[in-house]
C-alpha positions in Angstrom: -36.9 77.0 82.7 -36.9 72.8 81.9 -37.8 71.0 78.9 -38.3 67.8 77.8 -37.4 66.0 75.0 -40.0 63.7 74.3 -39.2 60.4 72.6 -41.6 60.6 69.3 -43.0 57.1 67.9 -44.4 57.0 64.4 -47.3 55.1 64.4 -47.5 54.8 60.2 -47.5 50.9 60.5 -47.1 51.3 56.0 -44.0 53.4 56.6 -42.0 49.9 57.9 -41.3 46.6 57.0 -40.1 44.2 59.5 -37.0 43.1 60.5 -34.9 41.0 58.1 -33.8 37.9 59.6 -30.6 37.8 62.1 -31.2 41.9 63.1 -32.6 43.3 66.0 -34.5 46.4 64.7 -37.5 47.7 65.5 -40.6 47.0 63.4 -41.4 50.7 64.4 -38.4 52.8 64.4 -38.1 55.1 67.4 -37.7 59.1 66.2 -35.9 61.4 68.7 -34.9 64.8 68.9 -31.1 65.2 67.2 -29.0 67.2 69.6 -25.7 67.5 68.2 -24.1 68.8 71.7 -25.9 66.3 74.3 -24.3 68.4 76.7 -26.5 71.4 76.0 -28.2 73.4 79.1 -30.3 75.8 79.7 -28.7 79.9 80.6 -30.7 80.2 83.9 -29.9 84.0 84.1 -32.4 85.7 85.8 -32.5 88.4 83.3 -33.1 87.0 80.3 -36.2 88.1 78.8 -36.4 85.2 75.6 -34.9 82.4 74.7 -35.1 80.8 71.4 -33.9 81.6 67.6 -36.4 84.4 66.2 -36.9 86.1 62.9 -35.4 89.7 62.4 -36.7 90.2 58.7 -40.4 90.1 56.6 -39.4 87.6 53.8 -39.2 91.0 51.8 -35.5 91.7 50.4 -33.8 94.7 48.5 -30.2 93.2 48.3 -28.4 89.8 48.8 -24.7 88.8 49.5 -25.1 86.9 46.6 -25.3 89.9 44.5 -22.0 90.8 45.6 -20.2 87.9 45.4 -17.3 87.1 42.6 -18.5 83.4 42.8 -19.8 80.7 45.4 -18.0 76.9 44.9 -17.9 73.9 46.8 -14.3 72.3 48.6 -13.5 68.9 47.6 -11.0 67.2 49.8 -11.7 69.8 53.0 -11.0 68.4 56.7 -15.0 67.8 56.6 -16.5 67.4 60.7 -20.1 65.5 60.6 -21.5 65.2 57.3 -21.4 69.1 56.7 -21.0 70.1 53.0 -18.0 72.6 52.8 -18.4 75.7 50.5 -16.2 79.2 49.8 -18.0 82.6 48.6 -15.6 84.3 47.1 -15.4 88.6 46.2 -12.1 89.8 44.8 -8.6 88.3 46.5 -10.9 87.0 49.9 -12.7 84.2 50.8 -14.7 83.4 53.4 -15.5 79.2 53.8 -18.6 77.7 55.4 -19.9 74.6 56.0 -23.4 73.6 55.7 -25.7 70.8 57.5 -27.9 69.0 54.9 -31.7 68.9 55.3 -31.5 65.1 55.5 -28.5 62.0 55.7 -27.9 59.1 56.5 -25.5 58.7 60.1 -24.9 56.8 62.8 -25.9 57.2 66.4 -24.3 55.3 69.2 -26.9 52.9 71.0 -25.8 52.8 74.6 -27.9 49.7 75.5 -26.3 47.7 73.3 -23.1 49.4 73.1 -22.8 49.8 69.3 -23.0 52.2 66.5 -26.3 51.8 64.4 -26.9 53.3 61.1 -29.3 56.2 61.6 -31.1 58.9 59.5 -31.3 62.6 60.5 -33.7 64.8 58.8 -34.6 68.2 59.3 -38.1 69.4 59.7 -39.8 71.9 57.4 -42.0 72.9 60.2 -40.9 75.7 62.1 -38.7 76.0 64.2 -37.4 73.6 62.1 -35.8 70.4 64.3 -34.2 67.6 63.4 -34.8 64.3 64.1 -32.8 60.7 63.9 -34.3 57.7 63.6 -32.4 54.1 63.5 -33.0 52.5 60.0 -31.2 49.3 60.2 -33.4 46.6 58.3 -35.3 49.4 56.4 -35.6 48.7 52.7 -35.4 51.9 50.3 -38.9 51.8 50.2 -39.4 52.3 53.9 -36.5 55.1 54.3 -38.0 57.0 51.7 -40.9 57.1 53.2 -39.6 57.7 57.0 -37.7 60.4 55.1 -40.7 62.4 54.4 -43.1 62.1 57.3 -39.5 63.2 59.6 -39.4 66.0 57.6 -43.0 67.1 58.5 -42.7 66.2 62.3 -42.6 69.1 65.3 -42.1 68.3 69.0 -44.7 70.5 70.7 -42.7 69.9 74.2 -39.2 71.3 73.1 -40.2 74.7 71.1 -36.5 76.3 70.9 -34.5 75.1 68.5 -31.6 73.3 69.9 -30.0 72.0 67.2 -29.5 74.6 64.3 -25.7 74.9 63.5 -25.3 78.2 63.5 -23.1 80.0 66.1 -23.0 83.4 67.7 -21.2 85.1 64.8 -23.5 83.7 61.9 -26.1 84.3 64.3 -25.2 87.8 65.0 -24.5 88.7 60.5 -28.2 87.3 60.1 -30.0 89.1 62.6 -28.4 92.7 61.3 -28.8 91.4 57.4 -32.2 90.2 57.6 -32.9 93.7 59.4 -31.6 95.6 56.5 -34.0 93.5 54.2 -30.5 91.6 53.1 -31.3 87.8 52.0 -28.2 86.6 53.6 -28.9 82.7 51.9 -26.9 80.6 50.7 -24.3 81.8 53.2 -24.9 82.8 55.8 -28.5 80.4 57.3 -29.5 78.6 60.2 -27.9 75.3 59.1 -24.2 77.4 58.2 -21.2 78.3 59.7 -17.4 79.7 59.0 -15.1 77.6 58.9 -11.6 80.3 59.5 -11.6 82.6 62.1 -9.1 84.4 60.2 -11.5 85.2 57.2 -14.1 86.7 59.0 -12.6 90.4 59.3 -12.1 90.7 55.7 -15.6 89.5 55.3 -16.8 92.1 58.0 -14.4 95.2 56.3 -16.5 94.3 53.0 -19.5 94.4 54.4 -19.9 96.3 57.4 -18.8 99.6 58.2 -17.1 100.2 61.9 -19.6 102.6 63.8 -17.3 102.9 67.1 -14.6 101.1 68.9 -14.9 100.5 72.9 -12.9 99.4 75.5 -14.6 95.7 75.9 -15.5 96.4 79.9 -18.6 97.1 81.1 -18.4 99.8 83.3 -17.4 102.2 80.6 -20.5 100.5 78.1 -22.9 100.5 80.5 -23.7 104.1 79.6 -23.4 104.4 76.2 -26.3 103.9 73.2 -25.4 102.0 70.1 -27.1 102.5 66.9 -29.9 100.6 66.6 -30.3 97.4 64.4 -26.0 97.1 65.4 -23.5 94.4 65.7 -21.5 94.2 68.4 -17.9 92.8 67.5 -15.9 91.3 70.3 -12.4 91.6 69.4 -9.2 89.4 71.0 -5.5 90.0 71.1 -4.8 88.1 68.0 -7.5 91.0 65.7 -10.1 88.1 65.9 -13.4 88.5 66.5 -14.4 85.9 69.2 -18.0 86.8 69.7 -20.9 89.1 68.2 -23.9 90.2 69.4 -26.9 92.0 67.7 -28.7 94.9 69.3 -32.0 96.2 68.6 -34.5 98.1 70.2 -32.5 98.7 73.5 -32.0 94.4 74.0 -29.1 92.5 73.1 -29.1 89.0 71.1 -26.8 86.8 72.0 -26.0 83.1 70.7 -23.4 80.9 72.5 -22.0 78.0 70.4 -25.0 76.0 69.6 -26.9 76.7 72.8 -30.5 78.6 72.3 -30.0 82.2 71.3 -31.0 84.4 74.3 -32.2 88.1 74.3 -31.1 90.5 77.2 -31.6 93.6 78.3 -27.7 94.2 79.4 -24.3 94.1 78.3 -23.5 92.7 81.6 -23.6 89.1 81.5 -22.3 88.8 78.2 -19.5 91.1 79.0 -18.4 88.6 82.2 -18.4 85.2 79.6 -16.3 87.2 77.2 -15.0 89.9 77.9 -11.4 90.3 79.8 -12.1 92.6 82.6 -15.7 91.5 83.5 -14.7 87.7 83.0 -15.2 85.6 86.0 -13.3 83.0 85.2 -10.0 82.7 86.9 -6.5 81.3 86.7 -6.4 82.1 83.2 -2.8 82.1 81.7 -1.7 84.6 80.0 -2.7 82.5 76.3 -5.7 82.2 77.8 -6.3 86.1 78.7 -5.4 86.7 75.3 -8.2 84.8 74.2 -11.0 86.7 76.0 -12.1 90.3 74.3 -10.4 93.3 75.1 -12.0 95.4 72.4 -15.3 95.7 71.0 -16.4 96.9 68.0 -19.7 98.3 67.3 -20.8 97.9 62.9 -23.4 98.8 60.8 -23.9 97.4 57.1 -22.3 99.3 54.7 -24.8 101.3 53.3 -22.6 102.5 50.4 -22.3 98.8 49.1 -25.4 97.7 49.2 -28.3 100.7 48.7 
């Protein structure tokens, strides 16, 4: 499967002014697609049945993580990556930080013509599926950014339908697909544009709420046979207790997100099992830090019924 990225122009000739005197910018600002990992490609498994993010709720809800919740605050002076906005929900003695993407900033993008950084905007579209596009604004009066600002965030680039640049990984991923499921608005936490921040504070998250359903040896051969309950998360666990990847299962296929590539929907354990899993893995001359890494246990969760209905 191939796609193209195609290079939008905005044609608004009212949205710009021109260049100010001495800079090089473009009377019309070129718009692209923001892929934060340029070094993104395409699973070409053979048995991958969809690729793409996809909704797992009806925008109806009978609970929230909110609701549980002792308080939500924002960091100040956190080790910030990007221009994320760091935040820590809080229930009891734990804590679980995330980071969140805005809808819109101001950035800069590296211009490999003329071998310089350049003062950029990135926006997020409104339009599912929601990409986000960057767009040099050097020489752009207020006026003019404003205005870029808003026809960005009403854009959608018909040639590259997945979206490739949402921050979420497989974990956030994973908690959304089994919340939204349950008709659990998982928002401000846990959305397409979040991610945790500590490893660490994910199992006291998950022992809050989910319940463990079953524990498995993480190799295929003694999954292959088994059913999990359906709407499930699929905990992959390392030597260290740290879960290092999750999975959602549904309907007899398995969702799958890795890093910050398109989530992909299979119909076996099987692939995922040999990128993360310790026996399956084919990757070799792994030290022994590095084996530890990989899952030897997996852990299968519900939601935790008596908490939330």
């Amino acid at each position: 499967m191939k796609f193209r990225f195609r290079l939008i122009t905005c044609l608004l000739c009212s949205l710009f002014v021109l260049p100010h005197k001495g800079l090089s910018q473009e009377p019309f600002p070129r718009i692209e697609i923001a892929v934060i990992n340029r070094e993104m490609r395409i699973n070409t498994d053979k048995d991958i049945l969809r690729y793409g993010v996809q909704s797992f709720g009806n925008g109806v809800y009978r609970d929230s993580l909110v609701n549980h919740l002792d308080t939500i605050r924002p960091v100040e002076n956190y080790e910030n990556r990007y221009e994320n906005h760091i935040y820590q929900a809080i229930w009891g003695s734990d804590t679980l930080t995330y980071r969140v993407r805005p809808a819109q900033f101001r950035t800069h993008t590296f211009d490999y013509e003329a071998k310089k950084k350049r003062e950029a905007l990135e926006v997020e579209s409104q339009i599912p599926p929601f990409h986000r596009f960057t767009a040099v604004i050097e020489g752009l009066d207020d006026a003019a950014i404003a205005a870029l600002t808003d026809s960005m965030s009403r854009m959608k680039a018909d040639d590259a339908p997945l979206l490739f640049n949402n921050c979420q990984t497989c974990i956030f991923y994973a908690l959304e697909a089994l919340f939204e499921t349950h008709q659990i608005c998982t928002a401000p936490i846990i959305t397409r544009n979040s991610n945790f921040e500590e490893m660490r504070e994910l199992n006291a998250f998950f022992d809050r709420f989910l319940t463990v359903n079953t524990i498995y040896p993480c190799r295929f051969k003694d999954l292959k046979d088994k059913t999990f309950p359906n709407n499930s998360l699929l905990a992959f666990i390392d030597d260290n207790g740290l879960i290092m990847h999750a999975v959602f299962y549904r309907d007899g296929t398995f969702h799958s997100k890795n890093g910050m590539h398109p989530p992909i929907e299979v119909p076996s354990l099987k692939s995922i099992m040999q990128a993360y899993g310790r026996w399956d893995s084919k990757k070799s001359g792994l030290s022994k830090e590095g084996k530890a890494m990989l899952a030897h246990e997996l852990m299968v969760y519900t939601v935790n019924e008596d908490l939330f209905f």
